[in-house]
C-alpha positions in Angstrom: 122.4 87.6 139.0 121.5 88.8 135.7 122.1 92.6 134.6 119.3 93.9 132.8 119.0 98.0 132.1 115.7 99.0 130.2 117.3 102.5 128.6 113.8 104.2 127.8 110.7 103.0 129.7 108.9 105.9 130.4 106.0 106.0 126.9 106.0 101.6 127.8 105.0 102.3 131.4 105.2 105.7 133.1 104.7 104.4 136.2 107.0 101.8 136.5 104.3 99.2 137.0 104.7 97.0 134.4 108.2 95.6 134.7 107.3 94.0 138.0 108.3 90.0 135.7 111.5 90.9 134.4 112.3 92.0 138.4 112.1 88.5 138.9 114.8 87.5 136.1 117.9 89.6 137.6 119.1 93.2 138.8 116.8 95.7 136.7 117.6 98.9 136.3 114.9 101.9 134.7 116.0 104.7 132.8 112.6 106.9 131.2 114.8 108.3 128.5 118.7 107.5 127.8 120.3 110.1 125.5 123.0 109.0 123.0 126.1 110.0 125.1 124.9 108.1 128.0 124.1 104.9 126.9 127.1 103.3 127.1 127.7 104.2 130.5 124.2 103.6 131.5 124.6 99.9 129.8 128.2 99.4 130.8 127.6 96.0 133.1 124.4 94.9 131.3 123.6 91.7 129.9 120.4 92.4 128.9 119.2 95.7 127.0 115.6 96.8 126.8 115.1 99.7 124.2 112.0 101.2 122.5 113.8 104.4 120.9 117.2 104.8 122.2 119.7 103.7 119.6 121.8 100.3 120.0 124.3 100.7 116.8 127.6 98.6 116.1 129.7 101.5 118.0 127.8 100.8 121.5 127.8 97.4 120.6 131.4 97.4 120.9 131.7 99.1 124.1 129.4 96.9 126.4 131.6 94.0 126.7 128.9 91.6 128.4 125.9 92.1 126.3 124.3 88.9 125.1 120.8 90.0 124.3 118.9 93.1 123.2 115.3 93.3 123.7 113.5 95.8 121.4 110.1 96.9 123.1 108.4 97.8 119.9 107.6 95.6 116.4 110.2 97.8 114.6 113.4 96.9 115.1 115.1 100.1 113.1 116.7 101.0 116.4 119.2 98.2 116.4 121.8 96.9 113.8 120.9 93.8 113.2 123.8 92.8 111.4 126.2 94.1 113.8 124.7 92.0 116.2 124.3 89.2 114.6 128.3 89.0 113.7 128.7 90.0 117.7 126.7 87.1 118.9 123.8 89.2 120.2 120.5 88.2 120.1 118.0 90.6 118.9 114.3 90.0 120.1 111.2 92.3 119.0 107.1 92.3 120.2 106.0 91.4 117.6 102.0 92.1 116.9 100.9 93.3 120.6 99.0 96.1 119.4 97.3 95.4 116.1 93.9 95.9 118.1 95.0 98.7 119.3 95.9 100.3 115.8 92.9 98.9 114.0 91.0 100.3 116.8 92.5 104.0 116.0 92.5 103.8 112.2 88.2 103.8 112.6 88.4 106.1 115.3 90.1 108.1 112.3 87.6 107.0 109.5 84.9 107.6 111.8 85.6 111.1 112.9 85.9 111.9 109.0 82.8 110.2 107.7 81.4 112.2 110.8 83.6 115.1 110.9 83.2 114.8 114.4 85.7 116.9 115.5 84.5 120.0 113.2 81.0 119.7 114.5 82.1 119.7 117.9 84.4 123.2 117.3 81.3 124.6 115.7 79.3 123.6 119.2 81.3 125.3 121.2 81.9 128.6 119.4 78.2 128.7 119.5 77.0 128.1 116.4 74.4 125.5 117.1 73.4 128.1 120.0 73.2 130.7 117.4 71.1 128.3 114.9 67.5 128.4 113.8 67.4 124.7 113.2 67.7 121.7 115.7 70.5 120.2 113.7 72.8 121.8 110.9 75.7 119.8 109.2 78.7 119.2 106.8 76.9 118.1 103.8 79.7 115.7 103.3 79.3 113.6 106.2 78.9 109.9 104.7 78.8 106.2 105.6 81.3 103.9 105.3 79.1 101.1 104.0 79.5 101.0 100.1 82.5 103.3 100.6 86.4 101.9 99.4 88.4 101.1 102.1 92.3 101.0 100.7 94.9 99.2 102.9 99.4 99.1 101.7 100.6 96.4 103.5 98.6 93.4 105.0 100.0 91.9 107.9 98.1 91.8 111.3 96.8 95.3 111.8 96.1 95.3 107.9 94.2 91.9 108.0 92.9 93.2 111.2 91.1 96.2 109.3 90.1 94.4 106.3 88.2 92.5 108.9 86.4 95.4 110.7 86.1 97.1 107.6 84.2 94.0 105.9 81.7 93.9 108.8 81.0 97.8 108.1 80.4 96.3 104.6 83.0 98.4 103.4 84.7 97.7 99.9 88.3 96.5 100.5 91.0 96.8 97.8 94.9 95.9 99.0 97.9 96.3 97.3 100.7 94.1 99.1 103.7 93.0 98.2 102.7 89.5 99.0 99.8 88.7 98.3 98.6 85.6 100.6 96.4 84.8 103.4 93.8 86.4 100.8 90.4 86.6 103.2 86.8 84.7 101.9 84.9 88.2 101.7 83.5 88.5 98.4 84.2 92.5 98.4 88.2 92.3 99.1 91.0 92.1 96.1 94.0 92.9 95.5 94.9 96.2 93.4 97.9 97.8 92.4 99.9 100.5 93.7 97.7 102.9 91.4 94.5 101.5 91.7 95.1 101.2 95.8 95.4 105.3 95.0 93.0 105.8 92.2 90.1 103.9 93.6 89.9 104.3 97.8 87.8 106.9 99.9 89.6 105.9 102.7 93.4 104.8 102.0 95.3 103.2 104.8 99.0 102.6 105.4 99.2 99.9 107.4 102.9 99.0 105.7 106.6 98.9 107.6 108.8 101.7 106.3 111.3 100.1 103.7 112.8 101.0 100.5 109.9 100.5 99.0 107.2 102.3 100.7 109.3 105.4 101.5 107.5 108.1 100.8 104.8 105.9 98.8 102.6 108.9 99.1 104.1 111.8 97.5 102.8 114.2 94.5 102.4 111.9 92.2 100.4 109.5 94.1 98.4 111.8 95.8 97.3 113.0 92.1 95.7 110.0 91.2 93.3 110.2 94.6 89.6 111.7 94.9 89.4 115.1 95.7 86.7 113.4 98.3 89.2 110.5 99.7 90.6 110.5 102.8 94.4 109.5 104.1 95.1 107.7 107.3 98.7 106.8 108.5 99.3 105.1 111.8 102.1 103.5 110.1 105.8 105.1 109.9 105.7 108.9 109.2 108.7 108.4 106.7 106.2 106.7 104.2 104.4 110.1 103.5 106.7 113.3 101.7 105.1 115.5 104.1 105.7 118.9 101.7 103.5 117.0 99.2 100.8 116.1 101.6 100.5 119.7 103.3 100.2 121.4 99.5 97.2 118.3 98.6 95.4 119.8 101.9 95.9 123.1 101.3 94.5 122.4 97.3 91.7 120.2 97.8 93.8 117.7 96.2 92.3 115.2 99.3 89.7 115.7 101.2 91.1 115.0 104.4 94.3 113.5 106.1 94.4 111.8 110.2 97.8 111.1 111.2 99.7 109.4 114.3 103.0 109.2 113.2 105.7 111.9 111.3 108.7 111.7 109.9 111.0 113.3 113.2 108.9 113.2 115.8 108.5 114.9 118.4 107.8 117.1 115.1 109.4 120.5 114.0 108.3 123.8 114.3 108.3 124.0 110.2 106.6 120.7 109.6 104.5 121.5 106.9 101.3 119.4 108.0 101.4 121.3 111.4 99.4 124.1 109.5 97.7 122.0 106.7 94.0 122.4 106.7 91.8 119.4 107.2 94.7 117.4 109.0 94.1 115.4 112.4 97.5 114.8 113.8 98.1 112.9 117.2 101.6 112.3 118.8 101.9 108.4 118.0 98.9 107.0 120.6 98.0 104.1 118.3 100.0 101.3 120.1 99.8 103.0 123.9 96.5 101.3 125.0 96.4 100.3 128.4 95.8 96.7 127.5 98.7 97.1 124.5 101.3 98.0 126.9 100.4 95.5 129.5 101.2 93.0 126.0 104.3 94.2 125.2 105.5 93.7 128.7 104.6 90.3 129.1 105.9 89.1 125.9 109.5 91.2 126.9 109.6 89.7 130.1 108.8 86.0 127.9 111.6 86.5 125.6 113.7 87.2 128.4 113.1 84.0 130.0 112.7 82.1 126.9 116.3 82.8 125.9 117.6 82.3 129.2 115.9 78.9 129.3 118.3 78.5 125.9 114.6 78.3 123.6 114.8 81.8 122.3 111.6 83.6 120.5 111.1 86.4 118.4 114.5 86.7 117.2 114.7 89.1 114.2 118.8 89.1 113.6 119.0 85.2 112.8 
Protein backbone atom coordinates (compact mmCIF):
# COMPACT_ATOMS: atom_id res chain seq x y z
CA UNK A 1 0.00 0.00 0.00
CA UNK A 2 1.05 3.37 -0.80
CA UNK A 3 2.53 5.87 1.86
CA UNK A 4 1.18 9.17 1.60
CA UNK A 5 1.79 11.97 4.60
CA UNK A 6 0.00 15.36 3.82
CA UNK A 7 2.58 17.57 6.24
CA UNK A 8 0.21 20.79 6.62
CA UNK A 9 -3.54 20.30 5.99
CA UNK A 10 -5.10 22.18 8.40
CA UNK A 11 -5.85 26.12 6.15
CA UNK A 12 -6.73 23.14 2.95
CA UNK A 13 -9.38 21.53 5.13
CA UNK A 14 -9.71 22.09 8.92
CA UNK A 15 -11.85 19.36 9.32
CA UNK A 16 -10.33 16.74 7.71
CA UNK A 17 -13.22 16.31 5.26
CA UNK A 18 -11.75 16.75 2.20
CA UNK A 19 -9.05 14.07 1.82
CA UNK A 20 -11.67 11.34 1.94
CA UNK A 21 -10.08 10.39 -2.32
CA UNK A 22 -6.61 10.24 -1.65
CA UNK A 23 -7.82 7.58 1.46
CA UNK A 24 -8.68 5.55 -1.28
CA UNK A 25 -5.08 5.68 -2.98
CA UNK A 26 -2.92 4.20 0.12
CA UNK A 27 -2.07 4.70 3.98
CA UNK A 28 -2.73 8.58 4.62
CA UNK A 29 -1.44 10.19 7.22
CA UNK A 30 -2.66 14.24 8.37
CA UNK A 31 -0.47 16.50 9.98
CA UNK A 32 -2.25 20.36 10.35
CA UNK A 33 1.13 22.01 10.62
CA UNK A 34 4.71 20.17 10.36
CA UNK A 35 7.56 22.35 11.68
CA UNK A 36 10.97 22.24 10.01
CA UNK A 37 12.71 19.82 12.50
CA UNK A 38 9.97 17.33 12.10
CA UNK A 39 9.55 16.74 8.69
CA UNK A 40 11.80 14.29 8.07
CA UNK A 41 10.65 12.17 10.71
CA UNK A 42 7.07 12.83 9.98
CA UNK A 43 7.91 11.89 6.12
CA UNK A 44 10.40 9.15 6.91
CA UNK A 45 8.40 6.08 5.11
CA UNK A 46 6.42 8.22 2.68
CA UNK A 47 6.08 7.89 -0.91
CA UNK A 48 3.91 10.55 -1.51
CA UNK A 49 4.25 14.13 0.11
CA UNK A 50 1.44 16.65 0.23
CA UNK A 51 2.61 20.19 1.25
CA UNK A 52 1.04 23.70 1.08
CA UNK A 53 3.68 25.68 3.25
CA UNK A 54 6.00 23.32 4.91
CA UNK A 55 9.36 23.38 3.19
CA UNK A 56 10.50 20.26 0.97
CA UNK A 57 14.38 21.44 0.09
CA UNK A 58 17.31 19.20 -1.38
CA UNK A 59 18.40 18.41 2.42
CA UNK A 60 14.92 16.57 3.22
CA UNK A 61 15.05 15.36 -0.08
CA UNK A 62 17.96 13.44 0.84
CA UNK A 63 16.75 11.95 3.94
CA UNK A 64 13.44 10.31 2.75
CA UNK A 65 14.84 7.46 0.89
CA UNK A 66 11.40 6.37 -0.77
CA UNK A 67 9.91 9.58 -1.99
CA UNK A 68 8.84 9.44 -5.54
CA UNK A 69 6.39 12.25 -5.79
CA UNK A 70 5.68 15.60 -4.03
CA UNK A 71 2.30 17.12 -4.38
CA UNK A 72 2.20 20.92 -3.77
CA UNK A 73 -1.38 21.97 -2.61
CA UNK A 74 -1.18 25.43 -3.82
CA UNK A 75 -0.32 27.13 -7.60
CA UNK A 76 3.07 28.29 -6.15
CA UNK A 77 5.48 25.89 -6.01
CA UNK A 78 8.35 28.21 -4.01
CA UNK A 79 8.06 25.63 -1.27
CA UNK A 80 9.89 22.92 -3.20
CA UNK A 81 13.32 22.69 -5.09
CA UNK A 82 12.50 21.99 -8.20
CA UNK A 83 15.79 21.22 -9.33
CA UNK A 84 16.79 19.16 -6.60
CA UNK A 85 14.01 17.07 -7.39
CA UNK A 86 14.19 16.86 -10.67
CA UNK A 87 18.03 15.47 -10.55
CA UNK A 88 16.48 13.00 -7.56
CA UNK A 89 13.78 11.58 -9.78
CA UNK A 90 10.97 13.27 -7.89
CA UNK A 91 8.01 14.34 -9.41
CA UNK A 92 6.75 17.69 -8.55
CA UNK A 93 2.98 18.36 -9.11
CA UNK A 94 1.06 21.83 -8.31
CA UNK A 95 -3.02 23.00 -8.50
CA UNK A 96 -2.71 24.86 -10.83
CA UNK A 97 -5.74 27.63 -11.29
CA UNK A 98 -8.34 26.23 -8.67
CA UNK A 99 -9.10 29.52 -7.28
CA UNK A 100 -8.92 32.20 -9.91
CA UNK A 101 -12.81 32.72 -9.13
CA UNK A 102 -12.17 32.84 -5.95
CA UNK A 103 -9.46 35.65 -6.18
CA UNK A 104 -11.28 37.63 -8.89
CA UNK A 105 -14.15 37.39 -6.66
CA UNK A 106 -12.01 39.14 -3.63
CA UNK A 107 -10.15 41.68 -5.75
CA UNK A 108 -13.99 43.51 -6.40
CA UNK A 109 -14.92 42.71 -3.01
CA UNK A 110 -11.75 45.04 -2.50
CA UNK A 111 -12.58 47.62 -5.38
CA UNK A 112 -15.98 47.65 -4.20
CA UNK A 113 -15.58 48.45 -0.56
CA UNK A 114 -13.22 51.37 -1.81
CA UNK A 115 -15.40 52.87 -4.45
CA UNK A 116 -18.00 52.49 -1.46
CA UNK A 117 -15.84 52.93 1.42
CA UNK A 118 -18.01 50.50 2.88
CA UNK A 119 -16.11 49.62 5.60
CA UNK A 120 -15.67 53.41 6.84
CA UNK A 121 -19.32 54.12 6.58
CA UNK A 122 -20.18 51.18 8.55
CA UNK A 123 -17.50 52.36 11.66
CA UNK A 124 -19.17 55.75 11.39
CA UNK A 125 -22.80 53.70 11.88
CA UNK A 126 -21.84 52.22 14.74
CA UNK A 127 -20.08 54.93 16.74
CA UNK A 128 -23.30 56.72 16.19
CA UNK A 129 -22.87 59.13 13.81
CA UNK A 130 -25.66 58.57 11.50
CA UNK A 131 -27.74 58.43 14.98
CA UNK A 132 -26.25 61.72 15.83
CA UNK A 133 -27.01 63.20 12.13
CA UNK A 134 -29.54 65.74 10.94
CA UNK A 135 -29.77 64.26 7.49
CA UNK A 136 -31.11 60.75 6.30
CA UNK A 137 -27.88 59.97 4.61
CA UNK A 138 -24.30 61.66 4.96
CA UNK A 139 -21.17 60.40 2.99
CA UNK A 140 -17.46 60.33 1.84
CA UNK A 141 -17.57 62.69 -0.95
CA UNK A 142 -15.20 60.41 -2.68
CA UNK A 143 -17.27 57.50 -3.10
CA UNK A 144 -17.28 56.75 -7.04
CA UNK A 145 -18.28 54.16 -9.70
CA UNK A 146 -16.16 51.92 -11.27
CA UNK A 147 -17.74 52.45 -14.76
CA UNK A 148 -15.39 54.93 -16.77
CA UNK A 149 -12.82 54.29 -13.92
CA UNK A 150 -9.00 52.55 -15.00
CA UNK A 151 -8.82 49.28 -13.92
CA UNK A 152 -4.75 48.37 -13.94
CA UNK A 153 -3.85 44.52 -13.84
CA UNK A 154 0.60 43.19 -13.66
CA UNK A 155 0.33 39.87 -14.82
CA UNK A 156 -2.45 38.23 -16.99
CA UNK A 157 -2.89 34.73 -16.42
CA UNK A 158 -6.22 33.27 -15.20
CA UNK A 159 -7.21 35.36 -12.28
CA UNK A 160 -5.78 38.42 -14.41
CA UNK A 161 -7.84 37.47 -17.52
CA UNK A 162 -10.49 36.53 -15.08
CA UNK A 163 -10.74 40.36 -13.88
CA UNK A 164 -10.23 41.96 -17.09
CA UNK A 165 -13.39 40.10 -17.68
CA UNK A 166 -15.50 41.20 -14.76
CA UNK A 167 -14.05 44.45 -14.90
CA UNK A 168 -15.14 44.90 -18.81
CA UNK A 169 -18.71 43.98 -17.83
CA UNK A 170 -18.49 46.94 -15.06
CA UNK A 171 -17.46 48.88 -18.17
CA UNK A 172 -14.32 49.58 -16.53
CA UNK A 173 -11.24 50.80 -18.66
CA UNK A 174 -8.56 48.00 -18.56
CA UNK A 175 -4.87 48.70 -19.13
CA UNK A 176 -2.29 45.49 -18.61
CA UNK A 177 1.25 45.47 -18.51
CA UNK A 178 2.48 41.70 -18.93
CA UNK A 179 5.32 40.28 -19.72
CA UNK A 180 3.69 38.31 -22.50
CA UNK A 181 1.46 39.77 -24.06
CA UNK A 182 -1.03 37.13 -25.66
CA UNK A 183 -4.40 35.84 -25.44
CA UNK A 184 -5.17 39.78 -25.86
CA UNK A 185 -9.23 39.84 -25.13
CA UNK A 186 -11.93 41.50 -28.10
CA UNK A 187 -13.02 44.43 -25.61
CA UNK A 188 -12.49 47.52 -27.33
CA UNK A 189 -11.51 49.30 -23.85
CA UNK A 190 -8.41 46.77 -22.89
CA UNK A 191 -4.50 47.38 -24.01
CA UNK A 192 -1.58 46.77 -23.07
CA UNK A 193 0.57 49.57 -21.19
CA UNK A 194 3.88 49.64 -19.76
CA UNK A 195 5.25 49.25 -16.46
CA UNK A 196 4.76 53.23 -16.05
CA UNK A 197 1.75 53.72 -17.64
CA UNK A 198 0.12 50.50 -15.75
CA UNK A 199 1.22 53.09 -12.63
CA UNK A 200 0.65 56.42 -14.04
CA UNK A 201 -2.71 55.88 -15.52
CA UNK A 202 -4.94 53.27 -13.10
CA UNK A 203 -7.52 54.14 -10.29
CA UNK A 204 -7.57 50.84 -9.30
CA UNK A 205 -4.04 48.89 -9.94
CA UNK A 206 -4.08 45.22 -9.43
CA UNK A 207 -1.22 42.66 -8.91
CA UNK A 208 -2.40 39.67 -10.14
CA UNK A 209 1.48 38.60 -11.08
CA UNK A 210 3.69 35.44 -9.48
CA UNK A 211 6.55 36.79 -7.36
CA UNK A 212 9.83 36.56 -9.49
CA UNK A 213 12.83 38.53 -10.10
CA UNK A 214 11.06 40.77 -11.87
CA UNK A 215 8.09 41.81 -10.04
CA UNK A 216 9.82 41.87 -6.60
CA UNK A 217 8.94 44.65 -5.01
CA UNK A 218 7.41 46.23 -8.41
CA UNK A 219 5.70 48.63 -6.10
CA UNK A 220 8.10 50.54 -4.22
CA UNK A 221 8.83 54.48 -3.98
CA UNK A 222 9.39 55.10 -7.15
CA UNK A 223 6.39 53.48 -8.59
CA UNK A 224 4.11 54.47 -6.15
CA UNK A 225 5.19 58.21 -7.30
CA UNK A 226 3.91 58.03 -10.59
CA UNK A 227 0.22 56.94 -9.16
CA UNK A 228 -2.91 59.34 -8.46
CA UNK A 229 -3.18 60.69 -5.20
CA UNK A 230 -6.94 59.21 -5.83
CA UNK A 231 -5.87 55.53 -7.03
CA UNK A 232 -6.26 52.72 -5.23
CA UNK A 233 -3.76 49.43 -4.67
CA UNK A 234 -4.98 45.89 -4.43
CA UNK A 235 -2.66 42.83 -3.87
CA UNK A 236 -3.95 39.37 -3.54
CA UNK A 237 -0.87 38.39 -5.17
CA UNK A 238 2.50 37.55 -3.28
CA UNK A 239 3.21 40.15 -0.42
CA UNK A 240 7.04 40.14 -1.59
CA UNK A 241 5.96 42.14 -4.72
CA UNK A 242 5.17 45.33 -2.55
CA UNK A 243 8.42 47.16 -0.30
CA UNK A 244 6.09 47.49 2.44
CA UNK A 245 8.10 50.65 4.18
CA UNK A 246 7.29 52.45 0.90
CA UNK A 247 3.66 51.58 0.79
CA UNK A 248 2.99 52.42 4.65
CA UNK A 249 4.82 56.19 4.07
CA UNK A 250 2.42 56.55 0.44
CA UNK A 251 -0.64 55.98 2.98
CA UNK A 252 0.44 57.86 5.64
CA UNK A 253 1.18 60.99 2.73
CA UNK A 254 -1.67 60.85 0.57
CA UNK A 255 0.66 59.59 -1.89
CA UNK A 256 -2.48 56.84 -2.79
CA UNK A 257 -5.62 56.97 -1.84
CA UNK A 258 -6.12 53.71 -0.57
CA UNK A 259 -4.48 50.21 -0.32
CA UNK A 260 -6.62 46.41 0.35
CA UNK A 261 -4.32 43.74 0.93
CA UNK A 262 -4.44 39.74 1.38
CA UNK A 263 -1.09 38.77 1.29
CA UNK A 264 2.46 40.24 3.21
CA UNK A 265 5.78 39.67 2.86
CA UNK A 266 6.24 37.06 6.36
CA UNK A 267 3.06 36.27 7.17
CA UNK A 268 1.65 35.56 9.83
CA UNK A 269 2.94 39.36 9.87
CA UNK A 270 5.24 41.19 12.46
CA UNK A 271 4.50 43.22 15.19
CA UNK A 272 6.64 46.12 13.28
CA UNK A 273 5.06 45.67 9.91
CA UNK A 274 4.74 49.00 8.72
CA UNK A 275 1.25 48.69 6.96
CA UNK A 276 -0.18 47.20 10.29
CA UNK A 277 -0.59 51.01 11.31
CA UNK A 278 -0.86 52.61 7.80
CA UNK A 279 -4.05 54.66 7.40
CA UNK A 280 -6.39 53.81 4.71
CA UNK A 281 -5.16 50.07 4.53
CA UNK A 282 -7.59 46.96 4.46
CA UNK A 283 -5.47 44.02 5.31
CA UNK A 284 -6.89 40.41 5.54
CA UNK A 285 -4.81 37.20 6.55
CA UNK A 286 -4.52 35.55 2.91
CA UNK A 287 -8.58 34.49 2.42
CA UNK A 288 -8.53 35.01 -1.32
CA UNK A 289 -8.04 31.19 -2.39
CA UNK A 290 -9.96 29.62 0.92
CA UNK A 291 -13.48 29.52 -0.59
CA UNK A 292 -15.44 26.67 0.26
CA UNK A 293 -15.83 25.71 -3.28
CA UNK A 294 -11.88 26.61 -3.91
CA UNK A 295 -10.74 24.12 -1.48
CA UNK A 296 -13.16 21.43 -2.37
CA UNK A 297 -10.95 22.18 -6.08
CA UNK A 298 -7.71 21.82 -4.85
CA UNK A 299 -8.58 18.52 -3.36
CA UNK A 300 -9.93 16.90 -6.13
CA UNK A 301 -7.29 17.89 -8.50
CA UNK A 302 -4.51 16.57 -5.63
CA UNK A 303 -6.19 13.52 -5.23
CA UNK A 304 -6.13 13.41 -9.61
CA UNK A 305 -2.58 13.90 -9.81
CA UNK A 306 -2.09 11.29 -7.37
CA UNK A 307 -3.79 8.86 -9.33
CA UNK A 308 -2.75 10.17 -12.64
CA UNK A 309 0.88 9.55 -11.85
CA UNK A 310 0.25 6.36 -10.30
CA UNK A 311 -1.63 5.26 -13.44
CA UNK A 312 2.13 6.26 -15.10
CA UNK A 313 0.13 9.52 -17.10
CA UNK A 314 1.31 12.23 -14.79
CA UNK A 315 -0.28 15.93 -14.76
CA UNK A 316 0.66 19.16 -13.58
CA UNK A 317 4.21 18.54 -13.34
CA UNK A 318 6.18 21.78 -12.76
CA UNK A 319 10.01 20.24 -12.29
CA UNK A 320 10.13 18.56 -15.94
Amino acid sequence: MKNIVILDGYTTSPENNLWEDIKSLGSLTIYDRTNAKDTVSRASDAEFILTNKTIIDDSVMASLPNLKYVGLLSTGTNTADLDAAKKRGIVVTNIPAYSTDSVAQMIFAFILNMSFKINIHNDKVHCGEWQNSIDFSFYDKNITEIKGKTLGIIGFGSIGKRVASIANVFGSNIIVHTRTQKDKPDYGNFSWVSKETVFRDSDYLCLACPLTEETKEIVNKESLSLMKKSACLINTSRGGCINEVDLAYALNNDIISFASLDVLSTEPPKENNPLLKAKNCIITPHIAWATKEARERLAKIAYENIKCFMDGKPQNIVNI
